[in-house]
N, C-alpha and C positions, 0 to 999 in steps of 0.2 A: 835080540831082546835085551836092554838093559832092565838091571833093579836099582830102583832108590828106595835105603832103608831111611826112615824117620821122614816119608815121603810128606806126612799132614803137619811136619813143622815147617816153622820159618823157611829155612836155607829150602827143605826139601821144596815146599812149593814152587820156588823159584827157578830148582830145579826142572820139575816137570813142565813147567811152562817153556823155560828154554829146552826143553827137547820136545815140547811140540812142534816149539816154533822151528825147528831143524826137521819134522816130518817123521821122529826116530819112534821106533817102535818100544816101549815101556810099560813098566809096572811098580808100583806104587807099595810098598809095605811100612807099618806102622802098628805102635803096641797096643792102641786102642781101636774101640771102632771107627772109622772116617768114610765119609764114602769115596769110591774109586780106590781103598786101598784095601790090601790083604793085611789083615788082625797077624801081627806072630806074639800079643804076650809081652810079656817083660822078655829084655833082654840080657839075655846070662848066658853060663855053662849049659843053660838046657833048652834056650828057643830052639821052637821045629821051624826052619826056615824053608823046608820041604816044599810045601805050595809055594810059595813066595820065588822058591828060584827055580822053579820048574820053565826050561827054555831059556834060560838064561843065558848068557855069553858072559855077559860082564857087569860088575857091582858099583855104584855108586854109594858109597858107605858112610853115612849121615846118621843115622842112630848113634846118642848114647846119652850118658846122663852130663848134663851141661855144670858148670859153674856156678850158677846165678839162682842156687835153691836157697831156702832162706828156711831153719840153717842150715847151715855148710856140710853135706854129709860124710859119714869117715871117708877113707881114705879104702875104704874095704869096699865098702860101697862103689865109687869109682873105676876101682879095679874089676869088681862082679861083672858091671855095666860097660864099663871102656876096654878090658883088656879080654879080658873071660867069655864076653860076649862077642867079641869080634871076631877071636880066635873059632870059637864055634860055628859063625856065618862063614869064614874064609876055608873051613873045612868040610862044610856040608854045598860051599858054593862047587867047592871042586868036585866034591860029590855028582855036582849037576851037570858038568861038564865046563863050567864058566872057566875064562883063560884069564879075564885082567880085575884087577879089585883097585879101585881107587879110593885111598881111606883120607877123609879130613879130618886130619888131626889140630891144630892150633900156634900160630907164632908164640903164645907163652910157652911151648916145648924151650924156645931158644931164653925164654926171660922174659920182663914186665916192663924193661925200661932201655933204652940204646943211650950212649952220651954223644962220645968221636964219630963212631959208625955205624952204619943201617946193619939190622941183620939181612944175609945172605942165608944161601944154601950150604954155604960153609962153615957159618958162624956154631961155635961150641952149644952144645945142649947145657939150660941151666932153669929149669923147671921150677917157679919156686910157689906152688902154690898144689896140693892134691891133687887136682882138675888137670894141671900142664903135666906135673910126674905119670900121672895113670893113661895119660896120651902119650909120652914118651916111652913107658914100658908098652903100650902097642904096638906103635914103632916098629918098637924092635922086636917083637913078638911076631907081629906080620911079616916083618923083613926076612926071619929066619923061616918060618912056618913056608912061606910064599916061595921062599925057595927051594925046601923040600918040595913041593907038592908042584915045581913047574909053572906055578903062576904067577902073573905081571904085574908086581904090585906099584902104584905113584902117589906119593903120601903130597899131599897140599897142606902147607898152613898159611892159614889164612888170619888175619886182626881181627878185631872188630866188625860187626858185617850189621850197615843201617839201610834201613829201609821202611816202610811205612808198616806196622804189627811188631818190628823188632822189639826184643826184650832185652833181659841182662845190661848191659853198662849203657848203651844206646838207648834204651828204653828209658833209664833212669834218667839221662842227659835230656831228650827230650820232655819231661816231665817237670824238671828243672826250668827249662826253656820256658815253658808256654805258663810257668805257674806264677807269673806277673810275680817275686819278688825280685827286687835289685838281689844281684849275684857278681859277689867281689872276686872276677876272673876277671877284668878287664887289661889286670898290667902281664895275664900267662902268657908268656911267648912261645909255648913247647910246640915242637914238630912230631905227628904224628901222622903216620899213613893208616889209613883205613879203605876199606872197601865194600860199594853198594851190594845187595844182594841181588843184584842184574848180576853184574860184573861178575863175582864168585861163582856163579851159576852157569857161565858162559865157562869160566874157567876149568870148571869141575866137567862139565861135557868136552871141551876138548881134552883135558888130558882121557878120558873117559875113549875118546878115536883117536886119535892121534898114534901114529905107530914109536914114535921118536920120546913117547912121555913113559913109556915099558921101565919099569926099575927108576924111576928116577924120583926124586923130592924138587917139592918147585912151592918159595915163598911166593905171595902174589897180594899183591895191593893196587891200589891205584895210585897212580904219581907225585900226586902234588900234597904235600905233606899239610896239615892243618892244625891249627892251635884251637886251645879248648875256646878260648874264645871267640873265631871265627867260628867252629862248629855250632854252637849254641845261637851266636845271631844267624846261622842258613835256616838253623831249625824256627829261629824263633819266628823268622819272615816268612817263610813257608806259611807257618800255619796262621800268617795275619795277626802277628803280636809282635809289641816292642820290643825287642833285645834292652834289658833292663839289666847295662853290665856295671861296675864302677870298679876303681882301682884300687888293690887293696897288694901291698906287697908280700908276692907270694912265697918267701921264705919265712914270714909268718902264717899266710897261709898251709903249709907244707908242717910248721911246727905245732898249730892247733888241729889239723887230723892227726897227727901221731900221735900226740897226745891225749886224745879221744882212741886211739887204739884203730883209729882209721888210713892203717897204713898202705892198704891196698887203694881204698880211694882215695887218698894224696898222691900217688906213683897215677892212677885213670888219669885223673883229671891235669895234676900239675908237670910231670914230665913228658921226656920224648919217650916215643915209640917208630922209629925209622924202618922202613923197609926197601932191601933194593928188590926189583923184580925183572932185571935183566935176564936173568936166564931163561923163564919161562919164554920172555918176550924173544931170545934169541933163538931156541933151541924147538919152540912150537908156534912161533910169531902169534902169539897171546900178546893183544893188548887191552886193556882196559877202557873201555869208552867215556867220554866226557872227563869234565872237570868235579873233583868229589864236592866244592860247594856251589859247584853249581846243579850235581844230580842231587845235591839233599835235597833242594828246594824244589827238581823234580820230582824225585821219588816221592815225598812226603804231600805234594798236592793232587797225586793222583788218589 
């Protein structure tokens, strides 16, 4: 029996779907009511995780408090919810008798931007936003805890994750796309990999069996790197609207968000974000299916 925690969000559903569609026996928890899943509450130092991991084996560990609240909550917060809360599910999982925890943590643990090279699985942790720090102090929180107590932890981080319901940076991109104004990306060249919520979902169940994924970190994207500009015309065609882009040079662009104090959405939108994902592909032959603008335009018309 696996558990997926934050089973009635985004990723999670995606999740459950790909382990029906593999036939695997599951359970669904999540902090409010939803149906098909088990209620545990907010998650902190005190969720009873009790029902929830009752028969359990192994955890797919998707609950926590994301990036994209509006406003940005401290940094205490995040930790209550990402670091405080996990450590209590990986110690009451072991409780249950579960051997492996698969935690998704996030490619901002490694940074917000790549220039020369892609991040790897080796690339230096550099956190620069609450949300990526209180995911890195998991991390390492899990790393050490999971070792005491004997069990299998495999930390994934994953980019961006679109698909059709996505929120947070996806969500707003799309929103952008479809809202019929000209939108002066037309001259952004940036490379960035991202990954469908098919794909993440696939991913996160195999490391979830796979005996070879025990103790390891594995980035994961899909291949072919994409500019905001491309992104936005996959989205905009999808949904049966013009890609309304023009040219507008993006180191002025780049100077009027920081200047607006929109320095996090000058780094989304106008740089790279690289990822290699060799390892996973080599070490659990994990690979990614399709082309990313060519699955926007799937995902987004189903």
């Amino acid at each position: 029996m696996m558990l997926v925690t934050g089973g009635s969000g985004f990723i999670g559903l995606g999740v459950c779907e790909a382990l029906r569609q593999r036939g695997m026996e599951h359970r669904a928890a999540s902090r409010g009511p939803s149906e098909g899943c088990v209620m545990v509450g907010e998650v902190d130092e005190h969720t009873d995780w009790s029902a929830a991991l009752a028969g359990v084996t192994s955890v797919i560990h998707l609950a926590g408090l994301a990036h994209q609240a509006s406003p940005v909550p401290p940094i205490e917060d995040f930790r209550r919810t990402n670091v405080e809360g996990s450590i209590r599910l990986v110690k009451q999982a072991a409780e249950a008798g579960a051997n492996r925890i698969v935690f998704a943590s996030s490619i901002g643990v490694l940074g917000q931007t790549t220039k020369d090279e892609a991040f790897t699985e080796a690339s230096p942790p550099s956190p620069r936003n609450s949300y990526a720090l209180s995911k890195y102090e998991a991390e390492l929180a899990l790393t050490k805890l999971c070792g005491e107590l004997k069990l299998e932890l495999v930390i994934v981080r994953p980019p961006l994750v679109y698909g059709p319901g996505a929120k947070g940076n996806f969500g707003k991109l799309e929103r952008l796309a479809t809202s019929g104004l000209p939108l002066p990306f037309g001259s952004v060249r940036n490379r960035r990999n991202i990954i469908s919520r098919g794909n993440l979902s696939d991913a996160l169940v195999t490391c979830a069996v796979h005996p070879l994924a025990a103790n390891e970190t594995f980035v994961v994207a899909e291949k072919q790197p994409a500019s905001t500009a491309e992104i936005i015309t996959a989205i905009a065609r999808a949904r049966g609207r013009k890609p309304r882009l023009f040219s507008f040079p993006p180191s002025f662009l780049a100077w009027a968000f920081r200047s607006l104090g929109h320095i996090s959405t000058a780094e989304g939108l106008l740089s790279s974000l690289e990822i290699d994902s060799s390892k996973i592909a080599a070490k659990l032959n994990w690979h990614p299916s399709g082309h990313t603008l060519e699955n926007i335009q799937l995902e987004l018309r189903t």
